[in-house]
C-alpha positions, 0 to 999 in steps of 0.5 A, spaced: 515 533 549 514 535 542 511 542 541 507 539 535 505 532 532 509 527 528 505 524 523 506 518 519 506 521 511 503 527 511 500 530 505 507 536 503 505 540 497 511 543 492 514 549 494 512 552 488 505 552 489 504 548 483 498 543 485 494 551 486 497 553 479 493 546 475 488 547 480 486 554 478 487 553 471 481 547 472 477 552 475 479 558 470 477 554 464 472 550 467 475 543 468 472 541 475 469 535 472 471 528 472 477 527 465 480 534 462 487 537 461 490 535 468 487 528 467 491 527 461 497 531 464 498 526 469 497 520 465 503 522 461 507 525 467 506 517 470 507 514 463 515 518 464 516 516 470 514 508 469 518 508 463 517 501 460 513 503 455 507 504 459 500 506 458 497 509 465 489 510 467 488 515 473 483 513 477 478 515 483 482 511 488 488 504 488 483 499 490 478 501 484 485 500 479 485 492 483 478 491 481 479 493 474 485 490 474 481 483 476 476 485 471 481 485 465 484 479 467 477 476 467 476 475 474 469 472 475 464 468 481 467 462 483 474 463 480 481 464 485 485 469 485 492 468 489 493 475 493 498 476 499 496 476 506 500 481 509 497 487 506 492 493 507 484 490 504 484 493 498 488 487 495 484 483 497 476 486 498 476 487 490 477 480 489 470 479 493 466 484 489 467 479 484 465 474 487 471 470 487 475 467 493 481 470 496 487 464 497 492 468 501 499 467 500 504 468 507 510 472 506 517 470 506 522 474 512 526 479 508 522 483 505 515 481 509 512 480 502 509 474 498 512 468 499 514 465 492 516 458 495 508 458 498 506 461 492 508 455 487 505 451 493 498 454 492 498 454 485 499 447 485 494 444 490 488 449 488 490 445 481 489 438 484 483 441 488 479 444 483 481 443 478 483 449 475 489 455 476 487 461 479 487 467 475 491 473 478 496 473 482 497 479 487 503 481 490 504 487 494 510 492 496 508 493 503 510 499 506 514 500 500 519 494 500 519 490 493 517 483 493 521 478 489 518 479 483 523 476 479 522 468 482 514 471 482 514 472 475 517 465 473 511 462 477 506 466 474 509 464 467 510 457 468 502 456 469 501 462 465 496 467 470 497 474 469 500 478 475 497 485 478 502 488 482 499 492 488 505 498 488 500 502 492 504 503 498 510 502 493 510 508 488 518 510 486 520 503 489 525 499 484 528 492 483 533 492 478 532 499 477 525 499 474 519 501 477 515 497 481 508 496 477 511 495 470 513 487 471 506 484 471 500 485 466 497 490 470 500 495 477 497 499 481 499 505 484 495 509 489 494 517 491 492 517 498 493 523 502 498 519 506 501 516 500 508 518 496 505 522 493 497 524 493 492 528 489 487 528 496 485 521 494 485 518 487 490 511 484 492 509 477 492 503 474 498 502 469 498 496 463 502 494 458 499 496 451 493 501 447 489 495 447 488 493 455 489 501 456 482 502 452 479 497 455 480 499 461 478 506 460 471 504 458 470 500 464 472 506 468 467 510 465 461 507 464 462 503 458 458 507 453 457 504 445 458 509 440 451 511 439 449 518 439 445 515 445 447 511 451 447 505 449 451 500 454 453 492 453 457 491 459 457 494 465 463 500 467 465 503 474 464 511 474 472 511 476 476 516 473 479 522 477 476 529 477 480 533 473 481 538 480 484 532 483 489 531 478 491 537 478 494 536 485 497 530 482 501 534 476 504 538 482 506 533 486 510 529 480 515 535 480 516 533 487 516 526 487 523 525 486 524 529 492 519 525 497 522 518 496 529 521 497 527 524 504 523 517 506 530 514 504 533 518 508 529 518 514 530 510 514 537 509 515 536 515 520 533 509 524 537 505 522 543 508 526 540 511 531 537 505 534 541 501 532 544 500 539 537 499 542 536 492 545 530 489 543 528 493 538 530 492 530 529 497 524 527 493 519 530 494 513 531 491 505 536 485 504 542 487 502 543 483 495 542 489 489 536 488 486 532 492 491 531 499 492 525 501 497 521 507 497 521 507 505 514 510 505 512 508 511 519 505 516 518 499 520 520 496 527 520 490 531 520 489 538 522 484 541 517 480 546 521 481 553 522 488 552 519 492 558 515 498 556 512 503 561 504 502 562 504 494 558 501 492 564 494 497 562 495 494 555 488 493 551 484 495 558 480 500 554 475 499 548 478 504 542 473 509 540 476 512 535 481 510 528 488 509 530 492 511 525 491 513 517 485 517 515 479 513 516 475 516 521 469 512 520 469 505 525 465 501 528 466 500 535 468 493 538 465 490 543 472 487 546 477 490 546 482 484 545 481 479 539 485 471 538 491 474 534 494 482 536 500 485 537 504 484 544 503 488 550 508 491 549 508 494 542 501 496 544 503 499 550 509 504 545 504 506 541 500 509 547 506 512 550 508 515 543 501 517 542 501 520 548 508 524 546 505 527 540 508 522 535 503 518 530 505 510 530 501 504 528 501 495 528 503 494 521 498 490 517 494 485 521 495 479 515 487 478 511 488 471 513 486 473 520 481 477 519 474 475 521 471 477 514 476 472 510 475 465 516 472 460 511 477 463 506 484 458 504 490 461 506 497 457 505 501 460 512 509 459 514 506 463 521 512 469 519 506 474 517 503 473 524 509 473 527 511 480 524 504 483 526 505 481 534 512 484 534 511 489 529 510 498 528 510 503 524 514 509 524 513 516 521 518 517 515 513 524 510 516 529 508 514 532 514 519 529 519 525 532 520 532 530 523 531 533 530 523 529 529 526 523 528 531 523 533 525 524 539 521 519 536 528 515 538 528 518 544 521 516 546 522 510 544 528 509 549 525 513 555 518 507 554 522 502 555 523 500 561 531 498 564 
């Protein structure tokens, strides 16, 4: 057994200290309030790397640019908004503080993502429903693979909705060689602890020009007037990043380059060292050109016949804690089973890896089978849930090294059962 524990995506400083550098600068000149130096340092950092002649807000967290984004985007009671179902709930979640309706898209089978045929589809049909278009379209880079945002685009063009990438989990991710989160009208990027790159917690939201980027910025703060007074005449959102957090970020980006070269890295490590393990699949991008994945977190599916020590006391025991990410406040179930859940067997690795130090995860249940969105529609293909039956996470952070993923691949041939 390890004499540590292996993580998922551990938050990595820089070598050279440099997020304590920015850190004390904020302190020495005391900037440890919400905007400053390191505010705009790291706006313009983000602008660099996005390239495309970006504009970049920095927030307090990724699920504050999506609600930003949908505000811009003129989101309002009773609209819709398309959104990916295969995805954390900060895609989805905003769309409610608005008061609109998520209509969940499913996804399609190499990337996992957005499903461009299914897409069109719901358009059309929310069309002949209501009577009017939905007004956002959201597709997510999950666990870093890009979606198809070339065919998604031509959607969103032909009926003129305005797209907002939720590159959260995708910082670094290309297609065609250009940044995810530059496409749309609006992309969105997250800083979490257990992201690409992290300012302890904090997201962005890039847009296309000075004018949107303004209007962002007042709703981020509290949209005063120009008055010696506070004088306001819409509602803003306290969401800008503190000046300390930022500083982090501004160490982090001389390293960023240097993260997605590792999680790349631990990807095809997966790939070759399970690669002759019957039944157990690396998920990996399609192979066409247009895709460069982060690899932020690496993915596997298990087969349903696979065998795995301990499946028989699978889902017997009520969890009392959260499993995996930093959410640490939960509230306890009543059952320890719902109608839509990984397989036994999947559930029984994630025991037997927790057990052997090593941090695994169910990929995301889709939102489309969460009990909060029941009465939500949801234009479905069942790859989404089937994914979510068979699917788990592995660790790929900076912190995984060679000799760590080779034991995870150990465990997870020792679990199973010949």
């Amino acid at each position: 057994m390890s004499n540590k524990r292996i993580y998922l995506c551990l938050a990595h400083m820089s070598e050279a200290g440099l997020e304590q550098k920015y850190i004390q600068e904020a302190f020495d000149t005391n900037w440890v309030v919400p905007l400053g130096p390191n505010v705009n340092g790291f706006e313009k950092d983000l602008e660099e790397f996005c390239g495309q002649n970006k504009r970049v807000v920095a927030l307090s967290s990724g699920t504050a640019a999506v609600h930003l984004a949908l505000i811009a985007c003129g989101v309002q009671p009773g609209d819709e908004v398309c959104v990916q179902s295969f995805t954390f709930c900060a895609s989805s979640h905003p769309i409610t503080y608005l008061g609109a309706t998520p209509i969940f898209i499913d996804s399609e089978k190499d990337t996992w993502n957005m499903d461009p045929a299914l897409l069109e589809e719901a358009i059309k049909d929310r069309i002949a429903k209501t009577g009017k278009k939905p007004k956002a379209i959201i597709p997510v880079a999950l666990y870093g693979m890009p979606y198809d945002i070339t065919r998604i685009m031509e959607i969103a063009n032909h009926y003129d909705i305005p797209v907002i990438e939720d590159a959260a989990e995708g910082f670094g991710s290309r297609f065609n060689g250009q940044v995810l989160g530059t496409f749309g009208k609006y992309g969105v990027l997250s800083f979490n602890g257990n992201k690409m790159i992290t300012t302890s917690g904090g997201g962005a939201l890039i847009t296309n020009n000075e004018d949107e980027w303004r209007e962002i910025m007042m709703y981020a703060t509290q949209y005063r007037e120009s008055y010696p007074y506070y004088q306001h005449e819409k509602i803003g959102y306290n969401y800008r990043m503190s000046n300390i957090c930022a500083g982090i970020g501004r160490g982090q980006m001389t390293i960023v380059d240097e993260h997605i070269k590792h999680h790349k890295h631990v990807q095809k490590l997966y790939e070759k060292l399970l690669k002759d393990v019957k039944g157990i699949h690396v998920h990996a991008q399609p192979v066409t050109g247009e895709f460069d994945s982060n690899y932020w977190l690496c993915t596997i599916t298990i087969d349903p016949d696979v065998k795995i020590k301990g499946q028989d006391n699978a889902y017997k025991t009520i969890i009392q804690g959260a499993v995996g990410g930093a959410a640490g406040v939960i509230h306890v179930a009543d059952s320890a089973t719902t109608d839509c859940q990984p397989n036994d067997n999947v559930e029984a690795l994630r025991v037997y890896m927790d057990a052997a130090g090593i941090e695994a995860r169910p990929v995301w249940k889709p939102m489309h089978k969460q009990p909060v969105y029941k009465n939500c529609p949801a234009y479905t293909n069942g790859v989404s849930e089937a994914i979510f039956k068979v699917g788990m996470c592995l660790p790929a952070g900076p912190y995984v090294k060679d000799e760590d993923v080779k034991y995870i691949v150990d465990s997870i041939k020792a679990a199973i059962v010949d």
